[in-house]
N, C-alpha and C positions, 0 to 999 in steps of 0.2 A: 355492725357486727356485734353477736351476742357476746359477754365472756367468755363463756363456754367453747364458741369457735375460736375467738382470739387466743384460749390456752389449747387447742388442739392445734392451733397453727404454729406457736410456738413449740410445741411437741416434735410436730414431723419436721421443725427446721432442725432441731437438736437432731435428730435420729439420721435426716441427709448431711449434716457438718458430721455426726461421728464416722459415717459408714464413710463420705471421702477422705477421714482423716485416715481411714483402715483403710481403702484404698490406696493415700496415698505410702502410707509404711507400705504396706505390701509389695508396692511398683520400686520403691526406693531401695528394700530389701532385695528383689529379685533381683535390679541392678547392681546391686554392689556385690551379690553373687557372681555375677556376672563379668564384673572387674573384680575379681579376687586377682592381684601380683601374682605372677609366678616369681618362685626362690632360684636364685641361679647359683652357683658358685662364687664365691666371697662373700655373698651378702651375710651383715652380721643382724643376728637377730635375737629378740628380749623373748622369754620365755618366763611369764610372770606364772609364778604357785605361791600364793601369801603363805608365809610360816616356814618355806624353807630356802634357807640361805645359801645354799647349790644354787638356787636360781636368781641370785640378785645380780653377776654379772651377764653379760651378752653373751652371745656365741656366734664364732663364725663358719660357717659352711666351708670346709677346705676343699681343694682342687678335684677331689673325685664326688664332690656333692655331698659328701657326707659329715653330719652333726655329731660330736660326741657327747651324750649327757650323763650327769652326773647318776648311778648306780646300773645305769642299765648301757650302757655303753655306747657305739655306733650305730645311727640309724641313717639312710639314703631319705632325701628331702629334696635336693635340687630338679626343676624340673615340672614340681608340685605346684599350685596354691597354694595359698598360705591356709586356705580352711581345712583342705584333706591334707595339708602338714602339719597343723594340729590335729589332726583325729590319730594320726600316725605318731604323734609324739605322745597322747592320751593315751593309744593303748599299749605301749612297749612301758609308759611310767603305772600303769595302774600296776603289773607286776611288783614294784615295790614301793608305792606309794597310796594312801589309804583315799587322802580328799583332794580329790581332782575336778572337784565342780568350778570350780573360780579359773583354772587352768587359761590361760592367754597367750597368744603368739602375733606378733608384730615386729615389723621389717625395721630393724633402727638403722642403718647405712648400707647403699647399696654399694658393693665393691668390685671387682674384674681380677681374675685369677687366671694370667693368664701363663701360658710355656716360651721362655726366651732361651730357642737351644742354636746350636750351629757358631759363627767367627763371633763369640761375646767374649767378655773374660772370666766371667760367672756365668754359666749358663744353670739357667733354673727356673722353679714357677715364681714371681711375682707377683705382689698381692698389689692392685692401683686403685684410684680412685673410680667413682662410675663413669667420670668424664677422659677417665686415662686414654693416651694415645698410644701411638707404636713406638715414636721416639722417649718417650715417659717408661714405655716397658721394657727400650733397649738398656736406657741409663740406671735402670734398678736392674738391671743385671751386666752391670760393670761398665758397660758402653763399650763400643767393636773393639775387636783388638786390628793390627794392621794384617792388611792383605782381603779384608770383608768385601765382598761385590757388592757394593752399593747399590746397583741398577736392578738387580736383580734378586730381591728378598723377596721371601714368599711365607702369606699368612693361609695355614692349613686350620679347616675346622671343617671335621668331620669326614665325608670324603670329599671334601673341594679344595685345591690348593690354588690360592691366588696369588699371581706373583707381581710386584709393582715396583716399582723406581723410584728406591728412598734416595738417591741423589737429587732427585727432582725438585724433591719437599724438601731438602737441605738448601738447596740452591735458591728456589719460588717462598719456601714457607707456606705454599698453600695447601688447604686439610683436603684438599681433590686429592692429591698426588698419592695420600695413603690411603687404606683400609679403614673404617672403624672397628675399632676391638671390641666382640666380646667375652663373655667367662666362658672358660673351655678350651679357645684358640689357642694356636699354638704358632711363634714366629720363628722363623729360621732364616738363619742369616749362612749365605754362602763363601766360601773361600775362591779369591782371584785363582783362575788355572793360572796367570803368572808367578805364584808361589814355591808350586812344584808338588811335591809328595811329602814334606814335611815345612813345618812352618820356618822362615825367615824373619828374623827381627828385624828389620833397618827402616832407615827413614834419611837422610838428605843430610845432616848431623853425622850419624854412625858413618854413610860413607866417604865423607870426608873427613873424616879424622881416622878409618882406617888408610891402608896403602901408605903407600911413599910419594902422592905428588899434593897432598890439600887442597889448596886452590884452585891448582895452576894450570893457567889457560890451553885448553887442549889435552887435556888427562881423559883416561882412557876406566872407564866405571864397569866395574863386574860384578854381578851383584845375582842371586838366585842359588843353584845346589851348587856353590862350591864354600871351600873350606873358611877361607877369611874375607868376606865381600869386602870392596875398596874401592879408591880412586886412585890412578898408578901414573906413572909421568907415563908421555908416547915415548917412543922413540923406533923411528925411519924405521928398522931390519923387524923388527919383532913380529910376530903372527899370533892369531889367533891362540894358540896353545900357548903361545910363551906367554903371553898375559894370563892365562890359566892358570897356569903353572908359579908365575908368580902371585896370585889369590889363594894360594893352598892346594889346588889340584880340586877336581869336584869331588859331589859327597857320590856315597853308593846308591842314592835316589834320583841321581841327571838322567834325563833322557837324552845321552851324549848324539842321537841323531838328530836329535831337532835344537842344538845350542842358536839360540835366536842372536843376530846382532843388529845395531842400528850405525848404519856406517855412513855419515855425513846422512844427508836423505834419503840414502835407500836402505830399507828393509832387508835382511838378508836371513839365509837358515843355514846352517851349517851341520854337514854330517861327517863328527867325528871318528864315529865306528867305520865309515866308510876309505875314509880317510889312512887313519889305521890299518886297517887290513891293504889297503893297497900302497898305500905311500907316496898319492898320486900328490904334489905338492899344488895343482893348482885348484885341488877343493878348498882349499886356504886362502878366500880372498884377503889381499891385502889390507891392513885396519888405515883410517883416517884419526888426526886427530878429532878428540872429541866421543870419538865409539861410545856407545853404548855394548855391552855383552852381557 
């Protein structure tokens, strides 16, 4: 082989390594087009502009998607890529900033904004981590208060509301039992219909240390819309109302026809109003030691 061909052959080797090296940019580019992140709600992100010091901390996208930046105010980005959310943040700053060629935008922590409304003690939106759960967003916003139906919370996003059995995951620990969260969602936690129409503080402590029997074996618990829930001595003659009556009498929220009781092992309902109006004494079953009411 002459020189002459050995420097031509070298030549179209240069010319085919340049054009697959431009090949390959170009395929690498069109890919990473192609995975551009989309911006959700909490994620916080760097908005690099050299020279101005508004932009040396982060920013975080809040719960309706929307960035505030410094002179030009509120702009909506969640939802976007991150490349036409720099175009979007390019053209709302060229209004009051002159050199925007160097302009950059990248995701520094992904985060979960989500809504903890319904039996919480703070109900609110919560800002979590990107691996946050539903018990992580119940406990940033105070954690249940008493009376929460466990079995049945439900995560709404969008128009779907899914409802699942946080007792389950309390009980199992396993991440089956819940939803995963994302930014957006919204959790709601429901109130026991054992409650009533206004909320009841107690717990097992409160009703024994109200009433008049504490301990003592065979005491009679009333506990729901009436005035002083308690634990109360039995005693042979009493009925249903006298134990009422000694708890305070109910509130203006009883549904005096359905006063539930638990009388040794059976279940019983009791209809006051009926009762009342007619004066029929044997709508009054007898209580047992032990009642529940």
């Amino acid at each position: 082989m002459t020189r002459f061909h050995t420097i031509a052959l070298y030549m179209m080797l240069a010319v085919l390594a340049a054009l697959s090296l431009s090949l390959s940019t170009a395929l690498t580019a069109r890919a990473a087009d192609g995975e551009q992140p989309t911006l959700t709600a909490g994620d916080i992100i760097e908005i690099v502009l050299p020279g101005e010091p508004d932009f040396d901390k982060p920013f975080q996208i809040d719960g309706r998607g929307i960035v505030t930046l410094p002179e030009v105010g509120a702009l909506s980005i969640a939802g976007v890529d991150t490349d036409t959310a720099r175009r979007r943040i390019h053209l709302v700053l060229s209004s009051a900033y002159r050199d925007l060629s160097q302009l950059q935008l990248r995701i520094k922590e992904r985060r979960l904004m989500v809504s903890v409304m319904g039996f919480v003690k703070t109900p609110r939106d919560v800002d979590l981590p990107a691996n946050g759960n539903v018990q992580m967003a119940i406990s940033a916003a105070g954690g249940l208060r008493q009376g929460a139906q466990l079995n049945l919370l439900q995560l709404r996003r969008g128009d779907e509301t899914i409802t699942f059995d946080y007792k389950r995951y309390l009980d199992t620990g396993s991440p089956d039992a819940i939803p995963a969260l994302r930014s957006g969602d919204q959790v709601f936690v429901p109130s026991s219909p054992l409650i009533g129409n206004v909320e009841v503080e107690f717990d097992a402590r409160t009703l024994t240390a109200a009433g008049d029997a504490g301990e003592e074996d065979g005491a009679v618990k009333v506990f729901g819309e009436v005035q002083n829930p308690g634990t109360f001595s039995f005693k042979a003659d009493q009925t249903v109302v006298d134990v009422i009556m000694r708890a305070g009498g109910l509130t203006r929220y009883a549904g005096v026809e359905k006063i539930r009781m638990i009388n040794g092992d059976a279940p019983v309902v009791v209809d006051l109003k009926k009762y009342f109006d007619t004066g029929a004494v044997r709508l009054l079953p007898g209580l047992q030691p032990g009642a529940t009411i």
